[in-house]
C-alpha positions in Angstrom: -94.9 193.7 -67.7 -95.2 190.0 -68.8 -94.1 187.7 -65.6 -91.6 184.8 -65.8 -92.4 181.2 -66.7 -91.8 180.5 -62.7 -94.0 183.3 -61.9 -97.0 181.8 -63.8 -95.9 178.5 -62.0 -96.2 179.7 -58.8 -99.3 181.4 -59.6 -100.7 178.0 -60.7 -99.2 175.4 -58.0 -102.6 173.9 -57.2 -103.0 173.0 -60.8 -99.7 170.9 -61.5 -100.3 167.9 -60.7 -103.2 167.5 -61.7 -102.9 169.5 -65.3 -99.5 169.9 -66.5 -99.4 166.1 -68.1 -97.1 165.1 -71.1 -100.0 163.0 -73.4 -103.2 164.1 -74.6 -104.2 160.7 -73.7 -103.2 161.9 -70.1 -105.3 165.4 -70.5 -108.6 163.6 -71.6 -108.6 161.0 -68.8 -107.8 163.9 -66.1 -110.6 165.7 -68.4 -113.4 163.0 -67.8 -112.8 162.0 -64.3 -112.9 165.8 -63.1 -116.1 167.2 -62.2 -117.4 169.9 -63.7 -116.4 172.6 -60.6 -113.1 171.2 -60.9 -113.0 171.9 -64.6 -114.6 175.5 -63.8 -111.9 176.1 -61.3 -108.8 175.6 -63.6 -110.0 176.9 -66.5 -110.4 180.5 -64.3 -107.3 180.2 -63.0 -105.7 180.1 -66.5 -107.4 181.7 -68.9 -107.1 185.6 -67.3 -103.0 185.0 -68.1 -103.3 182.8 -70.9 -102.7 185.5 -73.8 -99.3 186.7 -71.6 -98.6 182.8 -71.1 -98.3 181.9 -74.4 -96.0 184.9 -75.4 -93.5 183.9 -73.1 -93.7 180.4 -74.2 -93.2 181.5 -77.5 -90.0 183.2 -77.3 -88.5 179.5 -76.6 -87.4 177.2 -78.6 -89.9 174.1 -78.8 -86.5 171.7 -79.4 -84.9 173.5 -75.6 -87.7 174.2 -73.4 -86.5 174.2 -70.1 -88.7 172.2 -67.9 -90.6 174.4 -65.7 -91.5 175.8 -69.7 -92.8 172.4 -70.4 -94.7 172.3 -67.2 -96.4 175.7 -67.9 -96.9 174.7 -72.1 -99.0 171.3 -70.7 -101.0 173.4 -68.5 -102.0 175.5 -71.8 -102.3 172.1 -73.5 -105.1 170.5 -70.6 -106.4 174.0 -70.5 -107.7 173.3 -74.7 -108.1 170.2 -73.7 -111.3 171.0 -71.2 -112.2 174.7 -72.8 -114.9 173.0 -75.6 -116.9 171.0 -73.6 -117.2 174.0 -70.7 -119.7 176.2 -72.2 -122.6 172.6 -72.7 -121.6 172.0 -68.8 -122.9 175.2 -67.3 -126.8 174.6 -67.2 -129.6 176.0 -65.5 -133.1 174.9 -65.2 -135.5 177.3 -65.4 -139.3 177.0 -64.5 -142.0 178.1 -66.2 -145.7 177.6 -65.9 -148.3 177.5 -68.7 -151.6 178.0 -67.4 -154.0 174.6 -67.2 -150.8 172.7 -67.5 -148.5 171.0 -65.1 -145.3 172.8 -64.5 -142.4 171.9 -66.4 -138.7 172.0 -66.2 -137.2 173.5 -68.8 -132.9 172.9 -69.1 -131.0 175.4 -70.8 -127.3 175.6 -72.0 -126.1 178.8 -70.5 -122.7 180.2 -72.1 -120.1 182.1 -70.1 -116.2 183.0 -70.9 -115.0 183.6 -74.3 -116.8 181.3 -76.8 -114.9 178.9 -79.3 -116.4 178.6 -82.8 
């Protein structure tokens, strides 16, 4: 069963006022100042809903969304607005050593979540 548009809100309170901005202007400024856990942390709390989100959203008309609709449609919006640049943010260094050599750090992209082409 797909949940209201207020039920989705209420699921994602903390994210509001930091996320659910009218401009895209808006979304990349939030974007850049966040830090990279805070990115993490909203884009798990949206994403496991998102497919149901978007339905709902859907059956409205663009022209008459309501506004807790608009709300939940500019979380979605600052939702694509971070989801590219997570997967080159997660990194891990790894350590290897090479025999007669000095150790050396070695950084690696790791990818997690659903990839974007």
């Amino acid at each position: 069963m797909t949940k209201s548009v207020d039920d989705y809100l209420a699921e994602l309170r903390p994210y509001i006022d930091r996320w659910a901005v009218a401009t895209q202007e808006e979304r990349e400024i939030r974007r850049r100042r966040a830090t990279a856990a805070e990115l993490k942390t909203f884009y798990e709390a949206i994403v496991p809903n998102l497919e149901d989100i978007i339905e709902v959203l859907n059956l409205l008309p663009l022209n008459e969304m309501p506004d807790n609709a608009r709300l939940l449609m500019n979380l979605t919006l600052s939702l694509a607005e971070i989801a590219p640049p997570l997967p080159a943010m997660e990194v891990r260094s790894t350590r290897r050593v090479v025999p007669g050599r000095r150790r050396r750090v070695r950084m690696a992209a790791v990818a997690k979540g659903p990839q974007v082409p």
